[in-house]
LODRENZA-97693 format. One record per residue: x, y, z of N, C-alpha, C in turn. Coordinates in pm, whole numbers, padded with zeros to 5 digits, always signed. Example, Ala and Ser with C-alpha at 12.3 -4.5 7.8 and 13.67 -1.06 7.14 Angstrom:
2
+01319-00569+00780+01230-00450+00780+01320-00330+00780+01285-00225+00708+01367-00106+00714+01290+00003+00787
! end
This chain:
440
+00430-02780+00095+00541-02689+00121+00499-02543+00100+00391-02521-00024+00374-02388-00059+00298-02350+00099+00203-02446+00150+00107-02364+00206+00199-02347+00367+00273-02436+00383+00397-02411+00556+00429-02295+00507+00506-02219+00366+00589-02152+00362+00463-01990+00405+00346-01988+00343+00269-01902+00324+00236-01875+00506+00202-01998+00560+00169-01968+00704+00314-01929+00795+00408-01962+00748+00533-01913+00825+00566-01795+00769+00517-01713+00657+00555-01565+00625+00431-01545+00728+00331-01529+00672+00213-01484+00755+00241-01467+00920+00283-01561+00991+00351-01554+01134+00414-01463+01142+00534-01459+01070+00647-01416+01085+00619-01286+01057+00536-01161+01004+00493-01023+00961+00343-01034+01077+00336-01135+01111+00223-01107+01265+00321-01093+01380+00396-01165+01386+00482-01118+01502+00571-00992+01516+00607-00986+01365+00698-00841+01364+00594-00738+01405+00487-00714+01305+00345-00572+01393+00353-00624+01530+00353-00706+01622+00303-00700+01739+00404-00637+01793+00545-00676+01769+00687-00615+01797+00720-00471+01758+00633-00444+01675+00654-00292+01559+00717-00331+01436+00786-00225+01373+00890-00233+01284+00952-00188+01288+01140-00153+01365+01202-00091+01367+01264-00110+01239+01303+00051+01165+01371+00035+01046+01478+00130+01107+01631+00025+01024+01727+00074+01015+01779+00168+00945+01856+00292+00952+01833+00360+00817+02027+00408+00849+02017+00391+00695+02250+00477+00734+02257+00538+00594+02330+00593+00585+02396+00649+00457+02534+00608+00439+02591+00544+00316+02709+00496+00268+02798+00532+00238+02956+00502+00234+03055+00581+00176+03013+00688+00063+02957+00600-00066+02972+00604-00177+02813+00694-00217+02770+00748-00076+02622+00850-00084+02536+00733-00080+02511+00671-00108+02344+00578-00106+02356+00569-00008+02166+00581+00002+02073+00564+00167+02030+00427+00148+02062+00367+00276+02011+00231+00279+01865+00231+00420+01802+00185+00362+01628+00158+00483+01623+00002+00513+01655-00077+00608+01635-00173+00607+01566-00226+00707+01455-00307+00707+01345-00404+00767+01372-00567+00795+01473-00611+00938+01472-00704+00948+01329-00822+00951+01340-00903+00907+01210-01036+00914+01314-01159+00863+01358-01198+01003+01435-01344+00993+01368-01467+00984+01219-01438+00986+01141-01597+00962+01161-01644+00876+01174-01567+00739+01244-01686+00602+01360-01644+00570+01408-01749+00474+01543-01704+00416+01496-01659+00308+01433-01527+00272+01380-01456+00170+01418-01302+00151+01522-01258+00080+01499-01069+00082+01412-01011-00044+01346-00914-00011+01333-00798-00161+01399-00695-00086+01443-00649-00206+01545-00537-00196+01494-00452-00337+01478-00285-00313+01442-00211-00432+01555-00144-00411+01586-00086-00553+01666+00052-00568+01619+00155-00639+01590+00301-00581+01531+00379-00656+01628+00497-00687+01604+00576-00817+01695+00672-00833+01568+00807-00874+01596+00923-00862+01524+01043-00950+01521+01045-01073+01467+00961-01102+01479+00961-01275+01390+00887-01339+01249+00935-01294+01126+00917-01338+01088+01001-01472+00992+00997-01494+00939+01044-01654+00931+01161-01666+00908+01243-01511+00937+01389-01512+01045+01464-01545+01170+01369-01530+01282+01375-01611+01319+01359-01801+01257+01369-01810+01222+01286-01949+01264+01353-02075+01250+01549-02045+01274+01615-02104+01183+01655-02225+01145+01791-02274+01023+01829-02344+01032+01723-02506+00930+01704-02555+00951+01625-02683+01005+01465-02676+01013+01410-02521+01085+01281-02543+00981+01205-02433+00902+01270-02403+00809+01147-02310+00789+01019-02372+00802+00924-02230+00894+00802-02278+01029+00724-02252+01111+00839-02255+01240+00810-02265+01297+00761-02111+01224+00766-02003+01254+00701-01875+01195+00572-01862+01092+00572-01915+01028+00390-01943+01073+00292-02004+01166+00405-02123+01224+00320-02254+01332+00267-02154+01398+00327-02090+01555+00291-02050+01527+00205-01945+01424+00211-01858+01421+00088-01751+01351-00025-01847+01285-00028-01926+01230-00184-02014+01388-00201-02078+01466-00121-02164+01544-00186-02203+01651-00214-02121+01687-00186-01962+01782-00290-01883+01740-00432-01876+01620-00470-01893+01593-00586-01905+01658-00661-02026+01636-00616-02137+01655-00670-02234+01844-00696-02306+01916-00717-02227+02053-00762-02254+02087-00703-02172+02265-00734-02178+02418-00688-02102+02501-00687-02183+02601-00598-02159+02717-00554-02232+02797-00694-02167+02911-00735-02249+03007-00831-02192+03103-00723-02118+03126-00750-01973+03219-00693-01868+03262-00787-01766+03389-00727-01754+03497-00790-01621+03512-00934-01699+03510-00970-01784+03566-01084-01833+03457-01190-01871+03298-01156-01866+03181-01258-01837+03169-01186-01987+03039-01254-02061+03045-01236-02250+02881-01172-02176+02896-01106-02303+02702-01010-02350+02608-01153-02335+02452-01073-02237+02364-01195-02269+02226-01102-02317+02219-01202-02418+02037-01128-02478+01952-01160-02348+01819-01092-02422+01700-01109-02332+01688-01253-02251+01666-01333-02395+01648-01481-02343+01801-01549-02246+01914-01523-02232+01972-01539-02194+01948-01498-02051+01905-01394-02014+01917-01305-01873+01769-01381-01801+01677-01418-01900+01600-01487-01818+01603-01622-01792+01663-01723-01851+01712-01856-01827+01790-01792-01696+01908-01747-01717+01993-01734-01588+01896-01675-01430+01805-01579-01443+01719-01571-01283+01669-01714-01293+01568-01755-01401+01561-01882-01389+01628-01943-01281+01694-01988-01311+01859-02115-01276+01809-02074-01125+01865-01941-01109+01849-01892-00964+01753-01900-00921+01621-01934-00952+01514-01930-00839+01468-01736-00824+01536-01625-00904+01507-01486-00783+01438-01404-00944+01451-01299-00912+01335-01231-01036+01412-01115-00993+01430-00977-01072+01458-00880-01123+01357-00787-01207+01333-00655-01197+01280-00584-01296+01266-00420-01290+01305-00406-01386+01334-00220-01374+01227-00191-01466+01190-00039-01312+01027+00023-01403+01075+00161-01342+00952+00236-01429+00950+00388-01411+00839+00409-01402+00786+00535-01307+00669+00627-01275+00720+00748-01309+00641+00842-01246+00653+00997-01290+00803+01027-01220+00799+00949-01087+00882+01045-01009+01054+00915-00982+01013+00843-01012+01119+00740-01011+01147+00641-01080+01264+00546-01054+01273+00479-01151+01345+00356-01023+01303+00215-01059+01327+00109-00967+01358+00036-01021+01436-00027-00951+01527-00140-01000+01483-00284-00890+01370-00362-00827+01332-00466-00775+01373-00623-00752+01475-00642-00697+01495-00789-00687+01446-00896-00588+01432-00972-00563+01370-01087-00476+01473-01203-00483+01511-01255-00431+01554-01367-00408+01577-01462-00262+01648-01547-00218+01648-01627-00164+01790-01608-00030+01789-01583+00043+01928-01518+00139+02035-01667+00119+02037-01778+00070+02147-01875+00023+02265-01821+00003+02368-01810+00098+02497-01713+00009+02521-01745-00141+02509-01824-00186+02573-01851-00308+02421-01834-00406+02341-01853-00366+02194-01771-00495+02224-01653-00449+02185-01589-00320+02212-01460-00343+02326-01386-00389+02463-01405-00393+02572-01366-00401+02565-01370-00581+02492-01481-00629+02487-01520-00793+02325-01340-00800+02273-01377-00747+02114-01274-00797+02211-01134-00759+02258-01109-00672+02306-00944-00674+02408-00950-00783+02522-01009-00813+02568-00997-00938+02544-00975-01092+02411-01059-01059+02361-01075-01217+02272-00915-01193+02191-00893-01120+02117-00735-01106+02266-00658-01133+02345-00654-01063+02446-00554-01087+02477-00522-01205+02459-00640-01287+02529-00646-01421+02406-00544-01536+02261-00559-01482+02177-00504-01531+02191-00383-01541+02204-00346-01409+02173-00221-01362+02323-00086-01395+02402-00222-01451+02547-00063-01477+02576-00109-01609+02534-00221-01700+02563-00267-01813+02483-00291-01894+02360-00228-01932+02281-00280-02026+02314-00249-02172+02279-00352-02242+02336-00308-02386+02276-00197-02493+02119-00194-02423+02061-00091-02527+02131-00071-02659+02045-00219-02685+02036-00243-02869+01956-00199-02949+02022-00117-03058+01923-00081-03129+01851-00110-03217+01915-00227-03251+01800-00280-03291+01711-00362-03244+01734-00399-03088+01585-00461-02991+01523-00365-02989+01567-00225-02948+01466-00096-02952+01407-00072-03053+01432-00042-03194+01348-00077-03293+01269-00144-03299+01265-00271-03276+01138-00368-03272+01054-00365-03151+01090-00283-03037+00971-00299-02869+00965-00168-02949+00959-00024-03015+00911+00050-03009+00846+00068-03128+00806-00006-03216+00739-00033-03290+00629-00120-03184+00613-00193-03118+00510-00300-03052+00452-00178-02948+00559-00070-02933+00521+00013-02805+00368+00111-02894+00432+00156-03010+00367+00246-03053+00255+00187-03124+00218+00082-03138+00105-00020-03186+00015-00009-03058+00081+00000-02979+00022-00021-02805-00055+00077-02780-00048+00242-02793-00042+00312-02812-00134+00381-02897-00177+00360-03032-00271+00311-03152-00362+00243-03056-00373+00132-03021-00477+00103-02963-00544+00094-02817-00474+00146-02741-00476+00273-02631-00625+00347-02702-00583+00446-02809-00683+00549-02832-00764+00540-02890-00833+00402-02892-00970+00316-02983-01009+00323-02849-00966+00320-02710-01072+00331-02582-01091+00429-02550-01222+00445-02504-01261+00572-02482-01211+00625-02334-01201+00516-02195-01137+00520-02073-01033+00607-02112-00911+00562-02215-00770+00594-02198-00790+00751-02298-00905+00792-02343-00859+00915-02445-00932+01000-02334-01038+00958-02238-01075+01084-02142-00943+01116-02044-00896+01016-02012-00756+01026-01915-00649+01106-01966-00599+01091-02117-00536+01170-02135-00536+01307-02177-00675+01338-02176-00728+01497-02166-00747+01557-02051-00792+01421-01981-00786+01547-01816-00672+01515-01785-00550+01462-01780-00423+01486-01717-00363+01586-01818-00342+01589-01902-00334+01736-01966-00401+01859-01963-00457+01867-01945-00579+01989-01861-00540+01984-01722-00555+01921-01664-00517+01920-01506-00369+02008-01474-00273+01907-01565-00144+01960-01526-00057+02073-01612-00174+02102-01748-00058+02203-01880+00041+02111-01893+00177+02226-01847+00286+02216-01914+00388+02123-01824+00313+02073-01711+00429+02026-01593+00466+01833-01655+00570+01817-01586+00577+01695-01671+00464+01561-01652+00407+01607-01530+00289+01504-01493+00177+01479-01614+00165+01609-01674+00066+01586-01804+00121+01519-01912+00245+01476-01965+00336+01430-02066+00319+01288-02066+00285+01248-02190+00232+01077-02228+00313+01075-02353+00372+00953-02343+00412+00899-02474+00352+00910-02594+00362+00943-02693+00305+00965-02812+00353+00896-02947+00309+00836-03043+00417+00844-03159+00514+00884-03176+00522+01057-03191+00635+01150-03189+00727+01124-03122+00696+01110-02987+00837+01116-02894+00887+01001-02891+00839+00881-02934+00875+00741-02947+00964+00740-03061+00946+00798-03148+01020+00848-03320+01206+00924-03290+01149+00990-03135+01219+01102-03106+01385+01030-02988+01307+00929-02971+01435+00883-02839+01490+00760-02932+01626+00771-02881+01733+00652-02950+01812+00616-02835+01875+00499-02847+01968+00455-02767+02020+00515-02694+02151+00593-02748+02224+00678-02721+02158+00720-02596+02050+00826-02636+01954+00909-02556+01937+00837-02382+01918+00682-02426+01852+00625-02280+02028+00581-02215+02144+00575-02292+02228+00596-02212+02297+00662-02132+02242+00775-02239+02321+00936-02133+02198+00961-02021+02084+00898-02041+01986+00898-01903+02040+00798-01805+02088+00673-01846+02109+00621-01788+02244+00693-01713+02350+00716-01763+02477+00766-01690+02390+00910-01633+02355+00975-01659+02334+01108-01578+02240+01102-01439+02108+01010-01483+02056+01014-01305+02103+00866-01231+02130+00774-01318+02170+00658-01219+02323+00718-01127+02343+00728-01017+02489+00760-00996+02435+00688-00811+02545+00624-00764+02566+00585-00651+02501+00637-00519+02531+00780-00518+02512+00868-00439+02343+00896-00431+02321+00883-00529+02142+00952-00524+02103+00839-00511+02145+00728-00534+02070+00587-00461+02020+00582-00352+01854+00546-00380+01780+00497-00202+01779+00341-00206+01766+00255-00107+01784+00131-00104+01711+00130-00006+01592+00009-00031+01529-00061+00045+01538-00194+00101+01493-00233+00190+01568-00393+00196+01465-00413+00307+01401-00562+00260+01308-00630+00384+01345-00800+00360+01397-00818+00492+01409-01000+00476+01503-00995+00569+01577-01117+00549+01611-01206+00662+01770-01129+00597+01811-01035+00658+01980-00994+00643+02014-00880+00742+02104-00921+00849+02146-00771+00903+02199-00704+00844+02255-00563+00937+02323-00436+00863+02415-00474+00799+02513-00584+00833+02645-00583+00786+02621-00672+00669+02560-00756+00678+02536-00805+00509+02427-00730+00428+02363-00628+00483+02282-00565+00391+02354-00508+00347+02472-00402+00397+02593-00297+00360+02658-00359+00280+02665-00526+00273+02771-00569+00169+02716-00597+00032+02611-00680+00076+02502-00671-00076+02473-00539-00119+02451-00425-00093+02433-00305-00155+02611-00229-00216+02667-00277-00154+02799-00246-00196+02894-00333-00356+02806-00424-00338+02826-00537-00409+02712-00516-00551+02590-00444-00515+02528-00404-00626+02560-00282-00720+02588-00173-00643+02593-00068-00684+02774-00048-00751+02852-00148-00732+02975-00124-00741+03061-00129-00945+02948-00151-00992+02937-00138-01141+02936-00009-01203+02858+00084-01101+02820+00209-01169+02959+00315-01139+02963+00377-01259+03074+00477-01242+03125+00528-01126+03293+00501-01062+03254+00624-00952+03281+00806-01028+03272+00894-00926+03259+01023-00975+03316+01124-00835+03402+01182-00923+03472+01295-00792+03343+01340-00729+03231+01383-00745+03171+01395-00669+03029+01373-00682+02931+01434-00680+02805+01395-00683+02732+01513-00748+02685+01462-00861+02607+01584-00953+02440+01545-00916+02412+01642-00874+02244+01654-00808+02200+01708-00928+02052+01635-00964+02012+01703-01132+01880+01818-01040+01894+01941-01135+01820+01992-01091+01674+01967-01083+01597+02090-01027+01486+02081-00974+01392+02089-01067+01287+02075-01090+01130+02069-01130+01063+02091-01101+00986+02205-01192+00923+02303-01097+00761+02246-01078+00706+02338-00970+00587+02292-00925+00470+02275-01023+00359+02183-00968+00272+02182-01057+00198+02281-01080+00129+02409-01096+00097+02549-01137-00104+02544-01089-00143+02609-00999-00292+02587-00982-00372+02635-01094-00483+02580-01105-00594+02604-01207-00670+02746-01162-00639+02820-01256-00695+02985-01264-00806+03003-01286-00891+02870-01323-01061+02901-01392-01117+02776-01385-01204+02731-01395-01283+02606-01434-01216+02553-01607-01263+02460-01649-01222+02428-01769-01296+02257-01794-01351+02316-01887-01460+02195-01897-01441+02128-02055-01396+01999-02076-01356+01961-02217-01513+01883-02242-01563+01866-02336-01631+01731-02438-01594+01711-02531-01553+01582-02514-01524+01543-02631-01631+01408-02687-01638+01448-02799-01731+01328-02905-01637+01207-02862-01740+01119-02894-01702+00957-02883-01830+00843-02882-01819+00770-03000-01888+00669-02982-01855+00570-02904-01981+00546-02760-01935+00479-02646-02069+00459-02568-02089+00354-02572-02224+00297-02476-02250+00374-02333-02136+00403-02258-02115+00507-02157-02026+00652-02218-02046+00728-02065-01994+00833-02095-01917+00849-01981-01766+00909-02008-01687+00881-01952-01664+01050-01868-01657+01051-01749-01641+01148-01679-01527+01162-01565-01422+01289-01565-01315+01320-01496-01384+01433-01434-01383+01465-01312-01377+01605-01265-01221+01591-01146-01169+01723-01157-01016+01761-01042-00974+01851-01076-00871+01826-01042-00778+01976-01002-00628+01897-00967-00504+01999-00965-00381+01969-00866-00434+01910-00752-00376+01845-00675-00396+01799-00581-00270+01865-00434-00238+01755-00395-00106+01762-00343+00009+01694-00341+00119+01747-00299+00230+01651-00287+00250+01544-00213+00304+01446-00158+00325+01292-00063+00378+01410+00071+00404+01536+00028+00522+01586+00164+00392+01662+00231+00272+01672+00188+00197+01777+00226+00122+01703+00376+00160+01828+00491+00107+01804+00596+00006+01742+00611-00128+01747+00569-00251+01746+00529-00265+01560+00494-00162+01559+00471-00212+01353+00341-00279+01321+00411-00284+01336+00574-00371+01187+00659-00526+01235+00664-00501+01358+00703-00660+01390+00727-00708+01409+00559-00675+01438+00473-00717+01431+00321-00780+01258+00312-00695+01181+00340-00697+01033+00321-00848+00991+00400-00818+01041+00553-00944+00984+00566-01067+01077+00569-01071+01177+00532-01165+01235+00447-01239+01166+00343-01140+01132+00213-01158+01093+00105-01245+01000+00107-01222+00906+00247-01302+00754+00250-01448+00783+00263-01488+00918+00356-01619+00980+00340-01617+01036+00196-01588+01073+00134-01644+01140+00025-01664+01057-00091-01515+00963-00134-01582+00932-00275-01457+00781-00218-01412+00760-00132-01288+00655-00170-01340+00517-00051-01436+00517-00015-01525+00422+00023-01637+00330+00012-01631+00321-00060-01712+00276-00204-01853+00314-00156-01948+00165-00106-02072+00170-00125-02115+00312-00002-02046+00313+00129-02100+00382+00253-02017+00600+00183-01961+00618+00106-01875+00722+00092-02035+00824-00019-02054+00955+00005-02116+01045-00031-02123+01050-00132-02058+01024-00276-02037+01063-00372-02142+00891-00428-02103+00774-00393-02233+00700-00426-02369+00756-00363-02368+00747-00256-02501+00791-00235-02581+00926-00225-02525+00988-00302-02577+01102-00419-02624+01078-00571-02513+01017-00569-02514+01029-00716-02551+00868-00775-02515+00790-00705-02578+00599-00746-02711+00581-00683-02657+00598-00502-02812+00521-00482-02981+00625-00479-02937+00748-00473-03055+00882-00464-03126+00883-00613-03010+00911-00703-03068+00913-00875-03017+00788-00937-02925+00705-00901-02931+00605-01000-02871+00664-01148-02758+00737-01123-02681+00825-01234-02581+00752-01272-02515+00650-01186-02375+00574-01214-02398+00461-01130-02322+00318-01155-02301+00238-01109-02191+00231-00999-02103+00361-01045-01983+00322-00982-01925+00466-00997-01884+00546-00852-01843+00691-00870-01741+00696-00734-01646+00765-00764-01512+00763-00675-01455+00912-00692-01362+00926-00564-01264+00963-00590-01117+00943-00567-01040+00994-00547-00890+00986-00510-00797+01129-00531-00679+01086-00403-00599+01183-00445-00441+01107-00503-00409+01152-00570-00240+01062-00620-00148+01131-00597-00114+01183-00455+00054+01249-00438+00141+01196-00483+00223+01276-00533+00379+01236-00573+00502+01353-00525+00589+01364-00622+00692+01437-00551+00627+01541-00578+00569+01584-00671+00471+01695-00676+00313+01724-00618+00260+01804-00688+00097+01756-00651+00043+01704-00756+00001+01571-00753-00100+01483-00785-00211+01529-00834-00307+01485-00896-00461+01515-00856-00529+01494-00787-00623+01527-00765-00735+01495-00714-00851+01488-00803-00870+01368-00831-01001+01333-00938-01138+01267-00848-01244+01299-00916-01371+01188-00919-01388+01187-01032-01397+01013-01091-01486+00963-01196-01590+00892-01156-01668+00893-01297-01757+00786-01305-01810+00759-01437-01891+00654-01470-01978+00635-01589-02052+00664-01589-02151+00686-01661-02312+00749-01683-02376+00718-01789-02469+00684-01877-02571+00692-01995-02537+00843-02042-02494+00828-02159-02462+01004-02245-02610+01077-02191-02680+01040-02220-02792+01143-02152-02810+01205-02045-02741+01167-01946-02773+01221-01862-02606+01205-01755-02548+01237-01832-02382+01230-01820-02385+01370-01768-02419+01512-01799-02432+01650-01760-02528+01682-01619-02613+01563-01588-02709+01579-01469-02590+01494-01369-02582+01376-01400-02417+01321-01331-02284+01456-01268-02280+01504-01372-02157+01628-01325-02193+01730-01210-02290+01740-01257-02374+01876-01166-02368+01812-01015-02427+01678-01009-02492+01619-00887-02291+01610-00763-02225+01535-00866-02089+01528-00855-02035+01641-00792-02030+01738-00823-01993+01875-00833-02043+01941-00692-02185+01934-00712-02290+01992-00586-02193+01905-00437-02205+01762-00435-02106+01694-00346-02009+01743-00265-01907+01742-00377-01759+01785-00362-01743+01939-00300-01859+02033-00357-01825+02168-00322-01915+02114-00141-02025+02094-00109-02067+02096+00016-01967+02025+00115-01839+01958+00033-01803+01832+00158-01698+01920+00211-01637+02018+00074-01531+02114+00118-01563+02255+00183-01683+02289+00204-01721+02403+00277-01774+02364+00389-01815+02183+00393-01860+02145+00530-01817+02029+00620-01729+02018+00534-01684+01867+00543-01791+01734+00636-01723+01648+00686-01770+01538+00720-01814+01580+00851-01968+01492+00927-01952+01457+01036-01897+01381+01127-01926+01402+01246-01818+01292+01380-01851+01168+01302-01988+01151+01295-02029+01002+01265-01922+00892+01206-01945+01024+01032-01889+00980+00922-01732+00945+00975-01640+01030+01053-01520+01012+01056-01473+00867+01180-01591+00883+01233-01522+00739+01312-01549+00605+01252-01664+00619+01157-01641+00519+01040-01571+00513+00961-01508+00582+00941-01376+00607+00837-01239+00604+00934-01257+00635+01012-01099+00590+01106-01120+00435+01122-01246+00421+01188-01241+00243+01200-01211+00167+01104-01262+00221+00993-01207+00107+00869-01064+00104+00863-01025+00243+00860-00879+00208+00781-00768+00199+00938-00810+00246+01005-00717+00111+01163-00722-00011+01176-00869-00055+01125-00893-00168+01124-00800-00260+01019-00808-00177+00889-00751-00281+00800-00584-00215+00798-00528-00109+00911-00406-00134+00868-00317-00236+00882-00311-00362+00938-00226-00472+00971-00246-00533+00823-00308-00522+00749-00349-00606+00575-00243-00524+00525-00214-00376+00537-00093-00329+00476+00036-00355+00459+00015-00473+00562+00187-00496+00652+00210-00666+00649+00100-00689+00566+00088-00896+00571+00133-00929+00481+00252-00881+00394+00362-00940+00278+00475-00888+00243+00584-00903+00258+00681-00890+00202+00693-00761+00120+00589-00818-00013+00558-00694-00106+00493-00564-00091+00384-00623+00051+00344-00458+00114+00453-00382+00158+00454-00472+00272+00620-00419+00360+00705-00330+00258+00755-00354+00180+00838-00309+00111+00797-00165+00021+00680-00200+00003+00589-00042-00038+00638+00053+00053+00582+00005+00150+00589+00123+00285+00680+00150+00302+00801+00068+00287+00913+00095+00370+00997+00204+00298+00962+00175+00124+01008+00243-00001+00967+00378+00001+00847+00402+00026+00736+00519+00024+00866+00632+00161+00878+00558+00249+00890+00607+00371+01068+00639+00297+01135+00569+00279+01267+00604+00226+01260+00742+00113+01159+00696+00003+01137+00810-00111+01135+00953-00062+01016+00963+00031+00948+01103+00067+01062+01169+00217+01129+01072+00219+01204+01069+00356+01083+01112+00484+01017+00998+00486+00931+01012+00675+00960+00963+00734+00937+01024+00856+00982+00952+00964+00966+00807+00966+01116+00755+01062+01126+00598+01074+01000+00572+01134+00965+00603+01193+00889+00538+01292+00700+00553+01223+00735+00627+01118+00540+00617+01074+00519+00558+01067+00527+00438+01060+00424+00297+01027+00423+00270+01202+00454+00290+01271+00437+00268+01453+00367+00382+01472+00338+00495+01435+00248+00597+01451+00160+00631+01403+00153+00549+01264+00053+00591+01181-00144+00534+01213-00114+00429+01338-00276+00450+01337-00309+00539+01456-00231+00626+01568-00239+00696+01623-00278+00864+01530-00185+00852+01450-00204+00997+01360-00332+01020+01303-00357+00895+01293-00521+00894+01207-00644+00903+01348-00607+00797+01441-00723+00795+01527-00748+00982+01588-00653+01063+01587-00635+01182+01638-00771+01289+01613-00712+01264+01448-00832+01327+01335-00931+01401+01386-00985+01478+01400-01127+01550+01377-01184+01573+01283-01327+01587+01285-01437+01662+01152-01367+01758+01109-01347+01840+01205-01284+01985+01163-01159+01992+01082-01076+01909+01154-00937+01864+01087-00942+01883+00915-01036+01753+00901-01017+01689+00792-01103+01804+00698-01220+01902+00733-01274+02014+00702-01211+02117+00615-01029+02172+00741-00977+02271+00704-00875+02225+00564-00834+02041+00588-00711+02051+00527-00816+02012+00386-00946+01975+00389-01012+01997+00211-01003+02173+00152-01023+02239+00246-01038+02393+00195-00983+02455+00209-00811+02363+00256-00710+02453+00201-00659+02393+00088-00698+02278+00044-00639+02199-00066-00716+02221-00220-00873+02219-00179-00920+02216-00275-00989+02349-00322-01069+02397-00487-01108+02474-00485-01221+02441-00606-01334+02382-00566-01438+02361-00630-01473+02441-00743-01507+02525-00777-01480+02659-00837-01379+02657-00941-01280+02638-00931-01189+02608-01049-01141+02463-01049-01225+02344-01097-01201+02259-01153-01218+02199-01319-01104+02092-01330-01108+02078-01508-01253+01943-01490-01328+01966-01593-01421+01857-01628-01472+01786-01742-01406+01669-01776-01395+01625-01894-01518+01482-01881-01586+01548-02022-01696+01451-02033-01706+01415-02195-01625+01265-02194-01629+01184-02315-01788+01068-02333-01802+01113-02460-01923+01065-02528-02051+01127-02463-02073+01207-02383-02193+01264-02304-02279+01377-02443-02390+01409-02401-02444+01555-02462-02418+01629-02407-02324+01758-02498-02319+01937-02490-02416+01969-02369
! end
């Protein structure tokens, strides 16, 4: 049964790409945007809900406090409309029962609420209720919070016995200062958030209206409109719609800035970047397939074969860019032998500045368009991809139709293209470079 069901999704997301993907998109009485992706081959939906109220929200001294409040919707319900309070273990016996899964998380820039289940009127009609109940009733106990933030801050403690996680959190603090992208949970701010705190987060960015809704599976408009009506119908209504303000940009790097830090560590751990860009920035596609020439292609991309296969400096050297609602970074790491961790940087460095004053050849770029045309249909072969994209595309608001345009946008590309949008993005010259356990 598992393996019919696996070859009838698989069909069923081969036939939709051959068809395209038309996505539906409306806005609701009650303000929420709904994105929805018919696929009637199973009786299967995921459905996300995202709100602005990621960690960038979080507020100075409380990083944390958006992670805290989506882990603790998991963990109980208030008793409402006449049904009694259920603990943790209670809320998971009951998806149990149902066959569907639930789970609220946070990133920098959002906060999601994920369900899956089964289109059965009566499981699904039971799974959007019980999410509903999560998502406008959690009990945020304080004394469950006491005990996960004690396990959190143990977590945390040993987080900074690795040397990976203490270079990371020096170059994202260097990278970003004061913007909230640099802000990591700490002891302190774990000391610093209480209940209370993750409720008035919870009532202030959860609200109806700023709801995006995603939806891929087997449901038209009119029962997608009712299940989303049916989820969201817990949360307060409100004469009108309070938009939380803005957040300001991430701030460019004025100088180079180079950290070492001591560390006993068999390797040596190396960050070089800068700001990057935002998800909205013209530029993402030709940056993207740039990147695959420079450092985000593994064995065939410039940055190995400089720096791995020429000197034999690292096993393993990359880069990336991470847009978000802001600008991201743009990092290359790698490992190195402390000795020669400073001949590593240089070589790194030398790279990055020639790729952005010269960028790629034709060669390089039609090997890099071929790959990633080639493998875009792997983007689109699950449910759980699908739903990335479709989320991504709802979040940043892009056009309906990018995923039907998007291997045209790329095949377009030029050397030059991808040339101008590195050297208007990047600036070699003022990058942060953090080298844990290496020699001065």
């Amino acid at each position: 049964m598992k393996r019919f069901i696996s070859l009838a999704l698989g069909l069923s997301f081969w036939l939709s790409a051959q068809a395209g993907l038309p996505i539906q998109h409306w806005t609701m009485d009650n303000g929420a945007q709904v994105y929805l992706i018919e696929v009637p081959g199973l009786p299967m939906v995921d459905l996300q809900l995202e709100f602005d109220a990621g960690s960038r929200r979080d507020g100075v001294g409380h990083s944390g406090l958006s992670s805290a409040t989506a882990f603790m919707m998991g963990k109980g319900v208030k008793a409402s409309d006449g049904l009694p309070a259920m603990d943790e273990n209670a809320l998971g016996e009951a998806w149990a029962d149902l066959g569907a899964s639930v789970t609220a998380s946070s990133t920098a820039d959002r906060m999601s609420l994920s369900l899956r289940s089964l289109t059965r009127p009566e499981l699904l009609d039971a799974a959007i209720s019980l999410a509903a109940r999560q998502l406008a009733h959690p009990s945020f106990s304080e004394h469950v919070w006491q005990s996960e933030r004690e396990r959190w801050r143990a977590s945390i403690q040993e987080a900074n016995t690795k040397p990976a996680n203490v270079a990371t959190k020096a170059y994202n603090q260097a990278v970003f200062g004061d913007h909230p992208y640099g802000a990591q949970p700490d002891d302190k701010s774990l000391q610093a958030i209480d209940t209370q705190q993750m409720a008035q987060f919870h009532a202030t960015y959860l609200q109806p209206c700023l709801a995006k809704v995603s939806i891929v599976g087997a449901l038209n408009r009119a029962q997608a409109q009712a299940r989303v009506m049916q989820l969201l119908a817990g949360l307060p209504a409100r004469p009108s719609c309070t938009v939380p303000i803005g957040v300001a940009e991430v701030q460019a790097l004025t100088q180079p800035v180079k950290i070492q830090l001591p560390f006993e560590s068999a390797q040596a751990h190396v960050f070089i970047g800068q700001p990057g860009i935002a998800r909205k920035n013209p530029d993402f596609l030709a940056l993207t397939v740039g990147n695959y020439v420079l450092g985000g292609g593994g064995f065939v991309s410039r940055l190995t074969e400089q720096v791995r296969e020429k000197r034999g400096l690292s096993y393993s050297v990359y880069s990336y860019f991470s847009p978000g609602q802001h600008a991201g970074a743009f990092t290359v790491g790698l490992q190195t032998r402390p000795d020669q961790a400073q001949q590593a940087v240089t070589v790194a460095q030398e790279v990055v500045a020639e790729f952005v004053k010269n960028g790629p050849t034709d060669k390089e770029v039609k090997a890099a368009k071929d790959f990633l045309i080639g493998g875009f249909a792997l983007r689109l072969d699950s449910n759980r991809k699908l739903m990335d994209n479709l989320s991504n595309i709802a979040w940043y608001d892009l056009p309906l139709d990018y995923l039907d345009t998007w291997t045209a946008q790329v095949d377009k590309l030029t050397a030059k293209d991808i040339q101008q949008a590195f050297a208007r993005n990047l600036q070699p010259e003022r990058m942060v470079t953090v080298i844990l356990g290496g020699q001065p």
